[in-house]
C-alpha positions as CSV (number, residue, x, y, z in Angstrom):
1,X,141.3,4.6,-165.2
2,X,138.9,7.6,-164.6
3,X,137.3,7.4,-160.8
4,X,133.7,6.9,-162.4
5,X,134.9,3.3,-163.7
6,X,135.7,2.4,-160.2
7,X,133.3,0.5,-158.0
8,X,131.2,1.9,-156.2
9,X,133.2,1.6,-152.8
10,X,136.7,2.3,-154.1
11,X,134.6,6.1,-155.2
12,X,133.5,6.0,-151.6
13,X,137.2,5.5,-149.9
14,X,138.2,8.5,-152.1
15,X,136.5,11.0,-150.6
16,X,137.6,12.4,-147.4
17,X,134.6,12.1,-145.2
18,X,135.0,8.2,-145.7
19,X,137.3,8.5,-142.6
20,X,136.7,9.2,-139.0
21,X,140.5,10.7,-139.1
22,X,142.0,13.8,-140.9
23,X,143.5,12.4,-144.4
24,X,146.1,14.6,-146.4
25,X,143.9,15.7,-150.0
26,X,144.0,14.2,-152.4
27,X,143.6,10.5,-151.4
28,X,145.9,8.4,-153.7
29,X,144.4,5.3,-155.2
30,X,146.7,2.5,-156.2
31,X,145.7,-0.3,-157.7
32,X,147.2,-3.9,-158.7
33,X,145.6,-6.8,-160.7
34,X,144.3,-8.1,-157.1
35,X,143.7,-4.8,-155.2
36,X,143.5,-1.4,-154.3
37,X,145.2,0.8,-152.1
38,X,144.0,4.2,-150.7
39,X,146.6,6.4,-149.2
40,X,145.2,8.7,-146.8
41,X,148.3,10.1,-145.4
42,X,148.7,9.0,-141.9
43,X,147.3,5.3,-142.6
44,X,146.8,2.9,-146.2
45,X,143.6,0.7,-146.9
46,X,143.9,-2.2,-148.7
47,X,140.8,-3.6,-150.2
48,X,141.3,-7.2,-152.2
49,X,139.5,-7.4,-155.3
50,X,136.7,-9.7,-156.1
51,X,139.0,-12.0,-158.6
52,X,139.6,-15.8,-159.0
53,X,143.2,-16.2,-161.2
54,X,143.1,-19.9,-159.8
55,X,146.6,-19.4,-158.2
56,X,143.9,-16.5,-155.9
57,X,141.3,-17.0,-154.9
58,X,139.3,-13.7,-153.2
59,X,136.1,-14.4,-155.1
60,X,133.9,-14.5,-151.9
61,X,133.6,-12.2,-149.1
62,X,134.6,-14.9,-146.8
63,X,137.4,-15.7,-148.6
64,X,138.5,-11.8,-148.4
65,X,138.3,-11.6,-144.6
66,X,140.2,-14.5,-144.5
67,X,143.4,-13.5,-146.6
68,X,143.0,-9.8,-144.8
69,X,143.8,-11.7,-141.6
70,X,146.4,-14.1,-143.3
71,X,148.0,-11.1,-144.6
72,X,148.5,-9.2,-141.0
73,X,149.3,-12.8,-139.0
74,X,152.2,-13.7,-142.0
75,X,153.4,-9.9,-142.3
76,X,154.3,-9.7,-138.2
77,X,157.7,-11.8,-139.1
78,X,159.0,-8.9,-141.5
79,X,157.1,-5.8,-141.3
80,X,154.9,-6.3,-137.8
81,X,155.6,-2.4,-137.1
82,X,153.2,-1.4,-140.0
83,X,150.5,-3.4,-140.4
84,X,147.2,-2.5,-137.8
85,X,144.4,-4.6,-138.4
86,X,141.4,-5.6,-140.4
87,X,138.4,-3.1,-140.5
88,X,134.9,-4.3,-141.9
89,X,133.0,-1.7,-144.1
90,X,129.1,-2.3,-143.8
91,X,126.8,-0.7,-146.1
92,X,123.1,0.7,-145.8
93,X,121.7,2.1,-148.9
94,X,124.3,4.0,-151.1
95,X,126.6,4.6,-147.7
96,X,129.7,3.0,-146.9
97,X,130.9,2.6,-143.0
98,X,134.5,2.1,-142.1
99,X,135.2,-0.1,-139.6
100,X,131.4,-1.1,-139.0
101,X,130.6,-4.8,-138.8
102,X,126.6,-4.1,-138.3
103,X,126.5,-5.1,-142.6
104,X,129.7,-5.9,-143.7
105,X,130.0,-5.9,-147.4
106,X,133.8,-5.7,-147.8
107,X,137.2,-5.8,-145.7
108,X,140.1,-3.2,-145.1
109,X,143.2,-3.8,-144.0
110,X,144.4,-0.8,-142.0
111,X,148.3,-0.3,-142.5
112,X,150.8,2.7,-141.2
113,X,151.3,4.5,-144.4
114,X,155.1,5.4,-144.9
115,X,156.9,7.0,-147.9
116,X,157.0,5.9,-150.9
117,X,160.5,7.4,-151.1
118,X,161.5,4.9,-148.3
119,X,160.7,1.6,-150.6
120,X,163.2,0.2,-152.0
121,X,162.0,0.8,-155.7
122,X,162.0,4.6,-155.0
123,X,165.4,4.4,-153.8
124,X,166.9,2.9,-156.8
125,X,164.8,5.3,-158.9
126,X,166.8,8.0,-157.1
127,X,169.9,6.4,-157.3
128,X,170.1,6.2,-153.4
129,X,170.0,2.2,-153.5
130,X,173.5,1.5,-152.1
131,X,176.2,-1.2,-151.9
132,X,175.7,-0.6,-148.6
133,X,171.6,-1.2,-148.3
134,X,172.0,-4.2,-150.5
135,X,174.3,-5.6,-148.0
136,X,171.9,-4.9,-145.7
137,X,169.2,-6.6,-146.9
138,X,171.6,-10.1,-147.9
139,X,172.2,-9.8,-144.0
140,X,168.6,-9.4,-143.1
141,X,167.2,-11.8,-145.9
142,X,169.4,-14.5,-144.2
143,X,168.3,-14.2,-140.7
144,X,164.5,-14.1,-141.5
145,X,165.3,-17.5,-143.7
146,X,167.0,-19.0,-140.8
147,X,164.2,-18.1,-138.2
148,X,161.4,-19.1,-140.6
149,X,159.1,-21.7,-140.0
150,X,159.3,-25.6,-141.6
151,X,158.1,-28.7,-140.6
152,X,157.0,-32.0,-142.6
153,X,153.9,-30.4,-144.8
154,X,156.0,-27.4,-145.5
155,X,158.8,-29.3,-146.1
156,X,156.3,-31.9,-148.9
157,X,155.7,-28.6,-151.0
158,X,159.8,-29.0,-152.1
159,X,158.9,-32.3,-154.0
160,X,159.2,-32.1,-157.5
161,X,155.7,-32.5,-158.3
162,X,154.7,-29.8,-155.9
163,X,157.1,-27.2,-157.4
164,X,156.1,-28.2,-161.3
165,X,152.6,-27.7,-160.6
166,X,153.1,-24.0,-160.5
167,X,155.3,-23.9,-163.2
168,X,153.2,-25.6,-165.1
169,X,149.8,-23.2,-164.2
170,X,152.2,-20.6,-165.1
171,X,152.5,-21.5,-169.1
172,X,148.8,-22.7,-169.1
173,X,147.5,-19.3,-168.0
174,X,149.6,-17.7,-170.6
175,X,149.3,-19.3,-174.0
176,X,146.6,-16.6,-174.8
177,X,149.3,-14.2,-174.9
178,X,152.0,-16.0,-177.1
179,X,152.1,-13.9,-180.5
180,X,151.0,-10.6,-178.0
181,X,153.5,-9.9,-175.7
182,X,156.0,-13.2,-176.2
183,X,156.7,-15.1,-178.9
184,X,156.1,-18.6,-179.4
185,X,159.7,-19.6,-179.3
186,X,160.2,-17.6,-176.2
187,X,157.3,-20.3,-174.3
188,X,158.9,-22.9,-176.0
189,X,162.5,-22.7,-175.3
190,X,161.6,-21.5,-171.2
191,X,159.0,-24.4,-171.1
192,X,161.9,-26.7,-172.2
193,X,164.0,-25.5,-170.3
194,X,162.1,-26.0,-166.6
195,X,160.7,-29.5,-168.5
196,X,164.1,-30.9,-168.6
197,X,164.9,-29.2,-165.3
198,X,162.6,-31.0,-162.9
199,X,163.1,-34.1,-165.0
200,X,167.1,-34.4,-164.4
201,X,167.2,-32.6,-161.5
202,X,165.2,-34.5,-159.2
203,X,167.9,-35.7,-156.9
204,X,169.1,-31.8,-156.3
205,X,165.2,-31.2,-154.9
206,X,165.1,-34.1,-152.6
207,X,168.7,-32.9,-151.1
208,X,166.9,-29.4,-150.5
209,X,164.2,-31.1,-148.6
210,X,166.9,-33.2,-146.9
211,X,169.0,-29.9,-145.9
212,X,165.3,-28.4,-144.5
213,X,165.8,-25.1,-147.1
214,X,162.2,-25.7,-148.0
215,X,161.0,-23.4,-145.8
216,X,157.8,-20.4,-145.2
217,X,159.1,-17.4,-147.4
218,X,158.7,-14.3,-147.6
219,X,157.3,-15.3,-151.8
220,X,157.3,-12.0,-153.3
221,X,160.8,-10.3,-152.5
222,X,160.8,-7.7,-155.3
223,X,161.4,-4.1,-155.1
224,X,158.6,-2.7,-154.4
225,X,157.9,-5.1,-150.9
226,X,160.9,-3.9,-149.3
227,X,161.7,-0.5,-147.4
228,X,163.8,1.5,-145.5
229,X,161.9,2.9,-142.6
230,X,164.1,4.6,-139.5
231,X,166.7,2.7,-141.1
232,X,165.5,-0.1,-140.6
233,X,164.7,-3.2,-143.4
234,X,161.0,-3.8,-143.4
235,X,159.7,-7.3,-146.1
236,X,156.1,-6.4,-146.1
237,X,153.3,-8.0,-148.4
238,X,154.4,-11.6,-148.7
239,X,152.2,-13.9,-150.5
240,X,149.2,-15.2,-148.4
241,X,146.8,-16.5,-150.8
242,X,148.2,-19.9,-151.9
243,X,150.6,-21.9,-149.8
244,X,152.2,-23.4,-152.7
245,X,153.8,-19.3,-153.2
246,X,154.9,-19.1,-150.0
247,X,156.1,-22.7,-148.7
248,X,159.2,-23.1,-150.8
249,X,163.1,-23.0,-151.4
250,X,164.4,-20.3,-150.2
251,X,166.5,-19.7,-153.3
252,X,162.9,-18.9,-154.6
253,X,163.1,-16.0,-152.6
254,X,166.7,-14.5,-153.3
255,X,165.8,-15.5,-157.3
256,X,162.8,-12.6,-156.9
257,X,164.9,-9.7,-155.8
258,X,167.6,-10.8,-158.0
259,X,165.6,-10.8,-161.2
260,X,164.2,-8.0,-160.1
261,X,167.4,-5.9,-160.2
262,X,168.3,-7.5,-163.4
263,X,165.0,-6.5,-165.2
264,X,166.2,-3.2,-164.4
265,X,169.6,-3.3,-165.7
266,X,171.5,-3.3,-162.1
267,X,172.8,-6.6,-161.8
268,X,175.5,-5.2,-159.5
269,X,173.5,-4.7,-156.6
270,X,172.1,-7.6,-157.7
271,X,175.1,-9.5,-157.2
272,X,175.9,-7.5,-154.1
273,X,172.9,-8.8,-152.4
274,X,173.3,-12.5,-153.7
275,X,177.0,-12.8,-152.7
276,X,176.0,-11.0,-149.1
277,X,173.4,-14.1,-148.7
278,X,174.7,-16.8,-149.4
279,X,178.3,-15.8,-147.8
280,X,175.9,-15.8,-144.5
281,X,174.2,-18.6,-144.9
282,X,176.8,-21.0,-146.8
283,X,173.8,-22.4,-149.0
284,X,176.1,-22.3,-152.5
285,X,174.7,-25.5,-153.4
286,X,171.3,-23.6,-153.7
287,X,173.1,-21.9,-156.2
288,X,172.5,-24.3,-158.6
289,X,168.6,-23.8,-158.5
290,X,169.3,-19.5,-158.9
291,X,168.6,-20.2,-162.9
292,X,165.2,-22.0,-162.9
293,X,163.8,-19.6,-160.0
294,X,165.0,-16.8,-162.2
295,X,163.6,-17.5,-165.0
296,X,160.2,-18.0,-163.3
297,X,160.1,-14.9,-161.0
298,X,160.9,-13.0,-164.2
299,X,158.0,-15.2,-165.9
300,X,155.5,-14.5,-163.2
301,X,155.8,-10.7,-163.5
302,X,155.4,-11.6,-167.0
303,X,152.1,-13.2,-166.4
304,X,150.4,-11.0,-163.8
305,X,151.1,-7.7,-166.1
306,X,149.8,-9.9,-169.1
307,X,146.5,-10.1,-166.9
308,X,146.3,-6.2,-166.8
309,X,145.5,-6.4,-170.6
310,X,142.5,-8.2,-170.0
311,X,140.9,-6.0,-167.3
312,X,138.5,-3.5,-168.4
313,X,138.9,-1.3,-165.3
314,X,142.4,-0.5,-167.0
315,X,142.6,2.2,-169.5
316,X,144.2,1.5,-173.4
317,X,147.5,3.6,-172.2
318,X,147.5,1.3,-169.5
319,X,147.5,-1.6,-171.1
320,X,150.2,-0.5,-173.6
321,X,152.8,0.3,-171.0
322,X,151.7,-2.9,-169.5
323,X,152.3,-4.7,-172.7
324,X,155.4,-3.3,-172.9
325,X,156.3,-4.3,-169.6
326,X,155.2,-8.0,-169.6
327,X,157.4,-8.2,-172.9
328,X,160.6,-7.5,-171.4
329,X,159.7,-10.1,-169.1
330,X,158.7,-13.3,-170.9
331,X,162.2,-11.9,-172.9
332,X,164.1,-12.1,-169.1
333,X,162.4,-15.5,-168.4
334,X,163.9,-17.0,-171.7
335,X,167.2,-15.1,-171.5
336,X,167.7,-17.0,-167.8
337,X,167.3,-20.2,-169.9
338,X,170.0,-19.9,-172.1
339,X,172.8,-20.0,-169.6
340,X,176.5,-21.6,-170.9
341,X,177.0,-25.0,-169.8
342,X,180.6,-24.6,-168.6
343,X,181.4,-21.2,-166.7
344,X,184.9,-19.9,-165.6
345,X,187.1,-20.6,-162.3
346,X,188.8,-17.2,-161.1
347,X,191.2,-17.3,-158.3
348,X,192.1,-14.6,-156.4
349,X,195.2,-14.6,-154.5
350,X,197.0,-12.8,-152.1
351,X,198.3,-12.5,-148.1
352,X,196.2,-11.2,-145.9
353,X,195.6,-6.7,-146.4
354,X,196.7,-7.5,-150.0
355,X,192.8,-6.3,-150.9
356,X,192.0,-9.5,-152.6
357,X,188.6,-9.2,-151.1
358,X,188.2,-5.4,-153.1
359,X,189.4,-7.3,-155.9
360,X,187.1,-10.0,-155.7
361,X,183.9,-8.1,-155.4
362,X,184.9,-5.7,-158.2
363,X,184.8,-8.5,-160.9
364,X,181.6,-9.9,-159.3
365,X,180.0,-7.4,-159.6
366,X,181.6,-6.9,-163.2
367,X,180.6,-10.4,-164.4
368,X,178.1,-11.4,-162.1
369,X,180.2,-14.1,-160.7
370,X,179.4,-15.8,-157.3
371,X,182.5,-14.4,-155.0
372,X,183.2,-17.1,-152.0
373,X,185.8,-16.1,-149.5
374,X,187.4,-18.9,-147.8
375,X,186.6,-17.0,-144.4
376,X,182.9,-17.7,-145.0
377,X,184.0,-21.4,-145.9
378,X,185.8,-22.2,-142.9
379,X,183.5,-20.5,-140.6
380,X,180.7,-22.1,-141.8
381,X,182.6,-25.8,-141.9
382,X,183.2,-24.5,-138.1
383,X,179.5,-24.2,-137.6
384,X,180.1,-20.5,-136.2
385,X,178.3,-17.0,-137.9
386,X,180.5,-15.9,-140.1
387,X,180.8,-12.5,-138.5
388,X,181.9,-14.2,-135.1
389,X,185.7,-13.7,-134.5
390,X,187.4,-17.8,-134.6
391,X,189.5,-19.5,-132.8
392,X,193.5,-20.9,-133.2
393,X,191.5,-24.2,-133.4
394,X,189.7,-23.3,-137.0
395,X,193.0,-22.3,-138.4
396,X,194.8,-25.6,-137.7
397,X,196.5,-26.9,-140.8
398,X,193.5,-30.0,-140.8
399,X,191.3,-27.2,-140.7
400,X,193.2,-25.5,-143.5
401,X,193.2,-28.7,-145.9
402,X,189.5,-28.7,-145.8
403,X,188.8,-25.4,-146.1
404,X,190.0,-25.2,-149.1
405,X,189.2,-28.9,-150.2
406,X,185.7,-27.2,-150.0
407,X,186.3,-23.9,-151.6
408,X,187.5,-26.0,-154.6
409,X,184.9,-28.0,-154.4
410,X,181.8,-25.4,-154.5
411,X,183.6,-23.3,-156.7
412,X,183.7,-26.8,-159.8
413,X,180.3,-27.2,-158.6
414,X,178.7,-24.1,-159.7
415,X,181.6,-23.3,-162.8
416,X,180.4,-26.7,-164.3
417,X,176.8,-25.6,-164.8
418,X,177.4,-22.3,-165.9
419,X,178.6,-19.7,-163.2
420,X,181.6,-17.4,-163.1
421,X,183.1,-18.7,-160.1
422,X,185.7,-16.7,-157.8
423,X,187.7,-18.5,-155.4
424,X,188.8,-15.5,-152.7
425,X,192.0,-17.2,-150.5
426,X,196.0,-17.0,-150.0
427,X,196.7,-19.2,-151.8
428,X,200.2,-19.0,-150.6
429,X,200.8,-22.5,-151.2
430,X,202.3,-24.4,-154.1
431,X,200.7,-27.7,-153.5
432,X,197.3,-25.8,-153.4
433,X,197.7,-24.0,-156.2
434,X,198.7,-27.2,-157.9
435,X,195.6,-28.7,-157.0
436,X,192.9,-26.1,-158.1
437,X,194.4,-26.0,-161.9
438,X,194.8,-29.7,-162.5
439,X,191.1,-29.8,-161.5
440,X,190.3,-26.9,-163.5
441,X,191.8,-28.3,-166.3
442,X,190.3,-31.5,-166.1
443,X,187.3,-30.5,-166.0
444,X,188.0,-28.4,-169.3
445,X,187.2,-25.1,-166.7
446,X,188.5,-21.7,-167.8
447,X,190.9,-20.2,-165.5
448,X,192.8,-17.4,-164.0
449,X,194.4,-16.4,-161.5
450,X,194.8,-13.1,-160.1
451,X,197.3,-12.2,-157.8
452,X,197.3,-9.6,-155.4
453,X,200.0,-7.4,-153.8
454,X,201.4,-4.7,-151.7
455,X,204.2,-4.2,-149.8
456,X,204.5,-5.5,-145.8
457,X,203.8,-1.8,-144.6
458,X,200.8,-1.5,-146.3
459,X,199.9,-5.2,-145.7
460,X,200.4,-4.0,-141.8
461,X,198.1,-1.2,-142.4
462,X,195.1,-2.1,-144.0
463,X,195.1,-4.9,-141.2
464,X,195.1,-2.7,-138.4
465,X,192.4,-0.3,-139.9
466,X,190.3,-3.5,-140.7
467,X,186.8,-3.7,-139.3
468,X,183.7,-5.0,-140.0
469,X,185.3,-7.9,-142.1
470,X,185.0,-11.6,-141.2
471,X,188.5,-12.3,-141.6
472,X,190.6,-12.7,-138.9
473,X,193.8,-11.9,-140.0
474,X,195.9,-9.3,-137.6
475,X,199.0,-7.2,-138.8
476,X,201.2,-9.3,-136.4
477,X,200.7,-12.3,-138.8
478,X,202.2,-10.4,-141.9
479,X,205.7,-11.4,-141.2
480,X,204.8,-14.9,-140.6
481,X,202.8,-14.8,-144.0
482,X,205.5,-13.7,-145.7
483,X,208.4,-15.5,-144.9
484,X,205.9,-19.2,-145.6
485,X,204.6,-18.2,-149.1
486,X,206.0,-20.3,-151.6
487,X,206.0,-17.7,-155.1
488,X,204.6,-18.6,-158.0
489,X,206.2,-21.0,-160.4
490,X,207.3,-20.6,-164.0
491,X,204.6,-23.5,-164.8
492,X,202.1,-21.6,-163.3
493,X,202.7,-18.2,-164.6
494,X,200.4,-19.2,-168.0
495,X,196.9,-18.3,-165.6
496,X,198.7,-15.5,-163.2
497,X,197.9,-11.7,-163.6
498,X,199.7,-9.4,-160.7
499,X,198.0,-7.0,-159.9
500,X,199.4,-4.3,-157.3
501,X,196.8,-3.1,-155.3
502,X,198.6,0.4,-154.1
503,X,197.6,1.4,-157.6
504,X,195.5,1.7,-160.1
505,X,194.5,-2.0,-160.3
506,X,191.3,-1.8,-162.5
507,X,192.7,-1.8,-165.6
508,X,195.0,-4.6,-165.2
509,X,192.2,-6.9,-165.3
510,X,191.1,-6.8,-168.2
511,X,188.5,-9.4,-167.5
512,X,186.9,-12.0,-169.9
């Protein structure tokens, strides 16, 4: 877009006497279906444009002010630190004033500019997003769901009705672009697939509600809201035009960075991130919602690039890459639709140090498979954080039975409607064992079981060098450990790969 197709303001904000500070040259315009961004060097303006999609609303000045504000009082939960406040602009004759409310003719909200490089999207473009960062951020994620605000009326926006209506708004505002940039079995085969969603699934929403997950979100968790500033996590631009965005499940917001990651062919972090959260947060059964919100954050970025090929401020280059873009997501949004209806049940076995935990997230991340430790389990059945050291009580052999009761039971939960499913526990006895294949098999589950060794020594070792783990496990329990496992039986040695872990492990898997 050339700068003499921009309003007359935005021509304004690029010039540097615009500003009663010093701005680095040239100012950098940036510019969404819904706004514009000017970054001066020390600070970023943000000026809303004068649209109405239905979903937004900014069509009025009023109505501009308003969301400015909305946008600073929402943004203090995640990204306080950067955000300043909301200037007017006031005009007389062809001049524009910053910050002068004698005349106001638009709003700014004044922001700390950072690096790019520091957003997340930057790092991965660098290759600097880490295993390590994603972790991060499945840690941070979960505290700022479990601090976040719900009460009754937030809580109304997780009945079904509420939720389809945005689906539905969805697929209305994009039949114009079915034969463009998706095809017509692509709207089809998604629409069916939410259609028959809401309408069997209705019991699954009202437990949601029930368990209080319906809660303020963050609503826009992709990529490009997140950075790394003085290593710190910052969520910054959450949704604060429509209510309806932000007051939902939070699996709505763990589905955006997901799909995210996905669209760009790293489902690994993906998975890394996914795992991290719910392992804090113990909400597996939200799990089961992770396709539909999927398939609709992928369709939303779908629809709000199709919208770029109607605006005329956007050149025709412009509105081929964004074809190109909003193709490959209508294509994600279906793909997320089509998942299997029976997944796979892996176990992963092993005394404590034996690295089943390595093991584990290695074919996670290899087959996107939900990884659930029975650590996590029995800490959160203990209602302590997982990362808190437990007591002799939460290892009782009641305790025991239960824990792994409910390992088996999320793990048949998720398998049956599609998920590769890895059960992370000793499994050192028989009877256990016993019980996780005959339900497997029952319920016609693929399994296998992979079984992981080293000798005591190193058992011993990896113990004592352990940190930063939420298992409890010390080296003075190896002997113990040893001397009670019960081997695996002749019967059972049909699902069992060993794998010794002082070796080269990886290509004994060979996975599925």
């Amino acid at each position: 877009m050339t700068e003499a197709n921009l309003p007359p303001l935005i021509q304004a904000m690029l010039c540097p006497e615009f500003y009663p500070h010093p701005v680095d040259e040239p100012i950098e315009l940036i510019q969404t279906h819904v706004s514009y961004v000017l970054l001066t060097g020390q600070y970023a303006y943000k000026i809303k444009k004068a649209v109405n999609f239905g979903f937004l609303d900014f069509s009025t000045l009023e109505k501009r002010q308003h969301f400015c504000h909305e946008e600073i009082r929402l943004n203090q939960r995640g990204a306080g630190p950067i955000y300043i406040e909301v200037q007017p602009i006031s005009q007389s004759h062809n001049q524009f004033s910053l910050n002068d409310a004698s005349a106001p003719v638009e709003y700014a909200l004044k922001m700390h500019q950072f690096r790019e490089e520091d957003l997340f999207i930057s790092l991965f473009e660098q290759g600097k997003l880490t295993e390590e960062l994603m972790i991060r951020l499945g840690k941070f994620v979960a505290e700022f769901h479990q601090s976040s605000p719900t009460n009754d009326y937030i809580l109304s926006f997780g009945e079904v009705a509420q939720v389809r209506q945005a689906f539905d708004e969805n697929y209305q505002q994009t039949e114009a672009y079915i034969g463009k940039v998706q095809t017509d079995r692509q709207f089809q085969d998604t629409k069916a697939y939410t259609d028959d969603f809401f309408t069997n699934r209705a019991a699954l929403f009202k437990e949601r509600i029930q368990r209080k997950l319906i809660k303020e979100c963050h609503g826009d968790l992709h990529l490009r809201n997140i950075a790394f500033l003085k290593r710190q996590i910052i969520l910054f631009d959450c949704i604060e035009f429509n209510e309806p965005f932000r007051f939902v499940d939070v699996m709505y917001d763990i589905a955006f960075a997901v799909m995210d990651l996905d669209a760009r062919s790293h489902s690994d972090l993906g998975n890394v991130f996914l795992n991290t959260y719910v392992e804090q947060t113990g909400d597996w059964e939200g799990l089961q919602l992770l396709p539909l919100y999927l398939s609709r954050q992928a369709y939303v970025r779908a629809k709000v690039t199709s919208f770029l090929l109607d605006d005329p401020n956007i050149d025709e280059e412009g509105k081929r890459q964004a074809s190109r873009v909003a193709a490959n997501y209508y294509y994600l949004a279906w793909q997320y639709t089509q998942t299997p209806p029976v997944g796979k049940l892996i176990m992963v076995t092993g005394l404590s140090g034996s690295g089943k935990s390595t093991v584990s997230r290695y074919i996670a991340k290899q087959t996107k498979a939900i990884h659930i430790r029975s650590d996590a389990v029995r800490k959160h059945l203990a209602g302590i954080p997982v990362d808190q050291r437990g007591t002799a009580e939460i290892y009782a052999p009641e305790m025991s039975k239960k824990t792994y009761d409910r390992l088996l039971e999320l793990g048949l939960l998720l398998a049956q409607q599609g998920f590769t499913v890895i059960l992370d526990a000793k499994y050192d006895r028989l009877a256990t064992r016993q019980q996780a294949i005959a339900a497997a098999e029952a319920a016609n589950i693929p399994l296998h079981i992979y079984h992981c060794t080293a000798p005591a020594p190193i058992l011993r070792e990896r113990l004592t060098n352990r940190n930063n783990d939420i298992a409890d496990a010390t080296a003075d329990l190896v002997t113990a450990q040893l001397a009670n496992l019960e081997p695996f039986t002749a019967t059972e040695a049909h699902w069992v790969t060993t794998i010794d872990t002082t070796k080269d492990w990886k290509e004994t898997l060979n996975l599925f």
